[in-house]
N, C-alpha and C positions, 0 to 999 in steps of 0.2 A: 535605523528606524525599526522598532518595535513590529512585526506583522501580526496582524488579528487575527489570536486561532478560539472557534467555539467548536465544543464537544460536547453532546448531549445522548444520555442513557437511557432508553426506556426500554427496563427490562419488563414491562408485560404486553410490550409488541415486539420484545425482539428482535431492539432496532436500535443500532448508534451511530448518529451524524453528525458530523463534522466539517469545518471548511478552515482554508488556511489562508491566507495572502500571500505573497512574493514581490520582489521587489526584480521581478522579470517578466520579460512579455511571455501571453500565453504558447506562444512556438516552441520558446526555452523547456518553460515545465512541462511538454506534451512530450518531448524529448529525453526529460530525465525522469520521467513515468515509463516511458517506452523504447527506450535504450538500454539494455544490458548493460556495457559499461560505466554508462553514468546513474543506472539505476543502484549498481554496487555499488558504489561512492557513498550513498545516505539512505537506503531503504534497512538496513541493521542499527539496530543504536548502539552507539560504543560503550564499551569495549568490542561488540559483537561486529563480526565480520560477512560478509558476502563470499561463496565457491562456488563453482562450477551453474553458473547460472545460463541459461539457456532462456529464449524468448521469439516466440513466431507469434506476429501479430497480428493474425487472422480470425476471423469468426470458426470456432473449431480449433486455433492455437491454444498453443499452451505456453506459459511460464513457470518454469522449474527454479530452483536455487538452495541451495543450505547455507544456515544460519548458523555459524559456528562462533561457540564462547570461547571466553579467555583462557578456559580449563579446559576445552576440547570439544564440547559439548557440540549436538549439531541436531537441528530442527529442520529438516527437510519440505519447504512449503510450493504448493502446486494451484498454479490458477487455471483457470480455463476461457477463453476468452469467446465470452455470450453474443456480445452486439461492440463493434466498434464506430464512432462516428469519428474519423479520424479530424486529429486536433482538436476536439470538442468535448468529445465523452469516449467511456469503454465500461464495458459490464462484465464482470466474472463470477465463476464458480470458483469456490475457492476449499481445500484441507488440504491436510498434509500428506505427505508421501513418503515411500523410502527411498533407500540411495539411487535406487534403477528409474526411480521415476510413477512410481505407480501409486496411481491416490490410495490413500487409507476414505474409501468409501464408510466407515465403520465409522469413522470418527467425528469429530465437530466438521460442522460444514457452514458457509457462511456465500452470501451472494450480496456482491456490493459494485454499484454505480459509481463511478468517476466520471466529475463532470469541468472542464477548464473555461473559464469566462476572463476575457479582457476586463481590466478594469484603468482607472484614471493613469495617465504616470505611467505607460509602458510598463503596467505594471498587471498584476493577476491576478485570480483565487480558484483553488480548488474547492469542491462542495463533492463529499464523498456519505453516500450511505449505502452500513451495512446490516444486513436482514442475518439472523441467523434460523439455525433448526431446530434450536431448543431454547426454554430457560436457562436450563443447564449450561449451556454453551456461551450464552451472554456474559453468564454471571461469570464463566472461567474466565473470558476475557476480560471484562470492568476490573475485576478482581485481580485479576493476572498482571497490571497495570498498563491494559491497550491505552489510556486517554495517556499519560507519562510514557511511553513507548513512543507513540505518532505528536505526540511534542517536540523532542528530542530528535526523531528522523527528518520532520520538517523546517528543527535547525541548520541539523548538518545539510539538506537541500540546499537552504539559505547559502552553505560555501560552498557546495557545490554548482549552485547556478551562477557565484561572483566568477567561478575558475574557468566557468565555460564563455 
């Protein structure tokens, strides 16, 4: 089965959202949003990999991890975590960082909602929106191909939530 994914851009708020389906109940997907190891499994799109990924799932936690390409390459990305309503929703702060862990406060910055809803069929959807800090920053990302990136992530979920 085909799951329904909409992406929508509006770059003069600043704002991209999105929601996906699964063909798992919402416990699974709360689970491989907020598991380390099953978050590494589908949160990179292949080729690209998941390392040293850490995750405290508190108000005031943080999630760390690098995103290393085929050639070596490695994008260091740091959440911060706003408001959780466990199994339901979670809010972050979100840019990147270096290897030690320490945000690049300088650089794109982006705050986005995650929200999980039961649907028909033991089945689910995420509805995820993000805010960013600039024009600038939207546009690196639309550009950059976030909508073809979180395509592609929420396939690989897709075999990630058959294996779990």
């Amino acid at each position: 089965m085909t799951n329904k994914f909409e992406f929508e851009a509006n770059i003069a708020a600043k704002k991209i959202t999105m929601s996906r389906e699964f063909n798992a109940p919402v416990e699974k997907v709360w689970r491989a949003f907020t598991e380390p190891e099953l978050l590494a499994k589908w949160i990179a799109p292949k080729p690209w990999s998941v390392k040293n990924h850490t995750l405290d799932l508190t108000v005031g936690g943080v999630s760390k991890y690098a995103m290393v390409g085929p050639e070596g390459q490695v994008h260091w990305m740091y959440d911060q975590f706003t408001a959780i309503d466990h199994g339901k929703a979670f809010a972050t702060f979100g840019v990147f960082c270096d290897g030690e862990g320490n945000p690049n406060l300088d650089g794109p910055k982006s705050y986005t909602e995650t929200k999980f809803f039961p649907i028909d069929d033991n089945r689910s959807r995420i509805e995820a929106t993000h805010v960013f800090d600039s024009e600038e920053t939207i546009k690196w990302f639309v550009e950059g191909g976030f909508k073809e990136g979180s395509a592609a992530t929420f396939d690989q979920l897709d075999e990630a939530l058959a294996a779990v």
